[in-house]
C-alpha positions as YAML, in Angstrom:
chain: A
units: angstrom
residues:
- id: 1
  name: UNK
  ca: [-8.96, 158.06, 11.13]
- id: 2
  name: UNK
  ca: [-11.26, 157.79, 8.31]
- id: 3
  name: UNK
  ca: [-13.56, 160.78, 7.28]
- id: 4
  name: UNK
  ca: [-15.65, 162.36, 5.11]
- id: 5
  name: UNK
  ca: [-14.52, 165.15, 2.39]
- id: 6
  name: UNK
  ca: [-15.33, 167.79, 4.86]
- id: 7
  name: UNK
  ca: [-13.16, 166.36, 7.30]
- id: 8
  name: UNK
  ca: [-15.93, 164.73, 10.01]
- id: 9
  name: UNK
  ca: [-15.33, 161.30, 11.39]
- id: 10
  name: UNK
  ca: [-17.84, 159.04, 9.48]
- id: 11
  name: UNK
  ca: [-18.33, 157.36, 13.11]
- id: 12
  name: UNK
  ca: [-20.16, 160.66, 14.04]
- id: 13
  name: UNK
  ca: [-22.50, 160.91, 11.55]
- id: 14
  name: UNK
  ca: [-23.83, 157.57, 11.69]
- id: 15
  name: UNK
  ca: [-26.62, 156.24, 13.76]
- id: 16
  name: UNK
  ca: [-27.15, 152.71, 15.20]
- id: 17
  name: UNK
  ca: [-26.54, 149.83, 13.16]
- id: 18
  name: UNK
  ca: [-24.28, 151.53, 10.14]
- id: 19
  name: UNK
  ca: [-20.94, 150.85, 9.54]
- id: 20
  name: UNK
  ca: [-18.19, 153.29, 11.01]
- id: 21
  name: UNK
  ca: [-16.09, 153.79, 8.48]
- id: 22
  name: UNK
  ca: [-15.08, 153.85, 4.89]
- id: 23
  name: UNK
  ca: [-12.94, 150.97, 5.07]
- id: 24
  name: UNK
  ca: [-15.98, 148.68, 6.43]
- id: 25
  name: UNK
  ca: [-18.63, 150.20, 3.91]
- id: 26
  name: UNK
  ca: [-16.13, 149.70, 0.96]
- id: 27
  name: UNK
  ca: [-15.97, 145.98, 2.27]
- id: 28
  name: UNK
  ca: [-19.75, 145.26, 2.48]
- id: 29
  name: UNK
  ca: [-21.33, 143.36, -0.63]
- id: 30
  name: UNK
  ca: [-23.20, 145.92, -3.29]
- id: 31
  name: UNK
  ca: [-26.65, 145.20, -1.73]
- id: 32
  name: UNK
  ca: [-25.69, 145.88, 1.66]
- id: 33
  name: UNK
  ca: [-23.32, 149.01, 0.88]
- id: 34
  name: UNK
  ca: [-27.24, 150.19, -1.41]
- id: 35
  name: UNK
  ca: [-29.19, 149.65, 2.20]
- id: 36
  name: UNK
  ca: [-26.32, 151.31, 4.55]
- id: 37
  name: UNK
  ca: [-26.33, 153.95, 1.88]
- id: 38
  name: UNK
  ca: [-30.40, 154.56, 1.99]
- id: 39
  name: UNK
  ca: [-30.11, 154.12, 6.13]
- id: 40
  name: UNK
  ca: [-27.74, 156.78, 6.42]
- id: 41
  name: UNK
  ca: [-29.16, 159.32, 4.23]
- id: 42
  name: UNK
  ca: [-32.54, 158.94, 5.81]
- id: 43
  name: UNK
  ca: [-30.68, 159.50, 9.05]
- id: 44
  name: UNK
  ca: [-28.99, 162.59, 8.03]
- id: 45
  name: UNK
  ca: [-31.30, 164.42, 5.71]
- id: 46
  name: UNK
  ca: [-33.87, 166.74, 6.14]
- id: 47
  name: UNK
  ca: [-37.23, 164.68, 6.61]
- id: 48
  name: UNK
  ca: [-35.52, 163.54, 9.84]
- id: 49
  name: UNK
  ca: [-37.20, 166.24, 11.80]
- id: 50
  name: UNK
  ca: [-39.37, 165.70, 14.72]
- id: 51
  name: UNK
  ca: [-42.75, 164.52, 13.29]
- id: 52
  name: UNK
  ca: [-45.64, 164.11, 15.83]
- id: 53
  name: UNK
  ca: [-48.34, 160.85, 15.58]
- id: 54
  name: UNK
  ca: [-51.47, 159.97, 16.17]
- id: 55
  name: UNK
  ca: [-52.06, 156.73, 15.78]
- id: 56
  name: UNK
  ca: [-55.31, 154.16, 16.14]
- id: 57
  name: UNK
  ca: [-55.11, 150.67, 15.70]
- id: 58
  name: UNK
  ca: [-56.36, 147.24, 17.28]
- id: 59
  name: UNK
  ca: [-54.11, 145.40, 19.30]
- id: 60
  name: UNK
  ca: [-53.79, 142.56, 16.86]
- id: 61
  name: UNK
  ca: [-52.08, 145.09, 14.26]
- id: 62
  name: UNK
  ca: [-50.47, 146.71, 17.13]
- id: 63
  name: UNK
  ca: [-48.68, 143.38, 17.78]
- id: 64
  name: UNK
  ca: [-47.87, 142.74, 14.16]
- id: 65
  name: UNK
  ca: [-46.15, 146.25, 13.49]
- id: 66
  name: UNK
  ca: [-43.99, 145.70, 17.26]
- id: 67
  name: UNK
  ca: [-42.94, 142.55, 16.02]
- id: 68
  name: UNK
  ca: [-41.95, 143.49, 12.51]
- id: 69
  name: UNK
  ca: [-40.33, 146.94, 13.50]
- id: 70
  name: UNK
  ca: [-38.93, 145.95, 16.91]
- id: 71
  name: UNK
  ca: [-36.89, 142.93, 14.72]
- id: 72
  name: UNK
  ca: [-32.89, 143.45, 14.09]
- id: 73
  name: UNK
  ca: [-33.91, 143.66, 10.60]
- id: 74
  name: UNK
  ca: [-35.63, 147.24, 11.09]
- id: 75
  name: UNK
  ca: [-33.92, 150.46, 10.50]
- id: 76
  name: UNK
  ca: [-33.05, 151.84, 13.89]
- id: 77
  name: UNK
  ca: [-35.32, 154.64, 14.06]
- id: 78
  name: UNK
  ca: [-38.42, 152.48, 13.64]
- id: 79
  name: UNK
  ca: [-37.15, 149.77, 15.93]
- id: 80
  name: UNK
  ca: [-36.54, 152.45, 18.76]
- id: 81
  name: UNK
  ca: [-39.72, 153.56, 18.54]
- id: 82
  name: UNK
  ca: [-41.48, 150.25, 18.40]
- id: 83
  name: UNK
  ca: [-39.00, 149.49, 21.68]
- id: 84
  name: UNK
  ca: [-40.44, 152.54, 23.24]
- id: 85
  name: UNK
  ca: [-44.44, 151.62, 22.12]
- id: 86
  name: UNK
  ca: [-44.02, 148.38, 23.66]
- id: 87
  name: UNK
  ca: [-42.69, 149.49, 26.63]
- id: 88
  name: UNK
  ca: [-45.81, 152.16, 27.16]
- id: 89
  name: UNK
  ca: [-48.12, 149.12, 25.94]
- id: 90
  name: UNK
  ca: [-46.58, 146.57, 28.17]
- id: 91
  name: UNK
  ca: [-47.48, 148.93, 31.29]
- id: 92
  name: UNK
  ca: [-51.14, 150.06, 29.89]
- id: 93
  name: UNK
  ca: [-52.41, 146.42, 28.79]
- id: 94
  name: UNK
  ca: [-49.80, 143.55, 30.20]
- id: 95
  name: UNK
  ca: [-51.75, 140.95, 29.41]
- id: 96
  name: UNK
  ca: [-52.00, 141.38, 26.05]
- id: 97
  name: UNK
  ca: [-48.39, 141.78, 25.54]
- id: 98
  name: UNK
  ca: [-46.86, 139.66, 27.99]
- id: 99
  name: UNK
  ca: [-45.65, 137.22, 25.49]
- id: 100
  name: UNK
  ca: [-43.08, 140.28, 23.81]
- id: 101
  name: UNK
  ca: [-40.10, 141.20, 25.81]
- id: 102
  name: UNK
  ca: [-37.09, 143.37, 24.62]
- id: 103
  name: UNK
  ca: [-34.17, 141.67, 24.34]
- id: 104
  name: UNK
  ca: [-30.57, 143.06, 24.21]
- id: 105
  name: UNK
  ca: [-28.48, 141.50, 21.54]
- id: 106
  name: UNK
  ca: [-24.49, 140.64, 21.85]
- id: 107
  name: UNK
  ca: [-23.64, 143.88, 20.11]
- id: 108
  name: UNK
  ca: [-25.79, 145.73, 22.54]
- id: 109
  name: UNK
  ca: [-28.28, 146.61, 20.26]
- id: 110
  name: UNK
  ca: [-32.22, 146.23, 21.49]
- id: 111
  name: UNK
  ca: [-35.12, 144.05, 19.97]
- id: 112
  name: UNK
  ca: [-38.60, 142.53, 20.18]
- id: 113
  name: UNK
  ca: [-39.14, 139.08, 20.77]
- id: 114
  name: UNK
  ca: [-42.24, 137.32, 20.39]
- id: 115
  name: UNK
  ca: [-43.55, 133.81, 21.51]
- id: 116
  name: UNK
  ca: [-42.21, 131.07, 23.70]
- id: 117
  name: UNK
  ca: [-38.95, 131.51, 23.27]
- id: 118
  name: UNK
  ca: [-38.82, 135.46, 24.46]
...
């Protein structure tokens, strides 16, 4: 089992969409181990307390920032909580959102897709 220095299983500490181990971190390119590095830091330190929000915006930028932060390119933490804004959204206004729909991937993981082909 690979683990940290203190012992921990690196599969425990890591959130959604990092790598599980050392093995498959050593064996990413540079760039991607830099953003797996940033990802799970932000995951683990500090400023990942709960933070309350309030938030005003028109739905055009509303729709912009779901479809940019509900992609499989987002970090987890934004993309679940663009999943979960376009849930509440979908129920408040449908009509304005009926073109988005949240799609689970082959690895299981859940996204926003826009247009036609959602």
């Amino acid at each position: 089992m690979n683990s940290n220095q203190e012992g921990t299983p690196l599969s425990s500490a890591c959130p959604e969409g990092t790598v599980a181990s050392r093995d498959e971190f050593c064996d990413l390119p540079a760039r991607e181990r830099r953003i797996k590095a940033r990802q799970l830091a932000r995951s683990v330190l500090p400023n990942c307390t709960e933070t309350k929000l309030v938030m005003s915006m028109n739905v055009r930028s509303l729709r912009e920032m779901l479809e940019k932060r509900g992609s499989l390119h987002a970090e987890p933490e934004i993309r679940r909580l663009a999943i979960m804004i376009l849930r509440l959204m979908q129920d408040e206004c449908p009509a304005c959102f009926q073109d988005m729909q949240i799609v689970t991937g082959d690895d299981g993981r859940e996204f926003v897709k826009v247009g036609k082909e959602a």
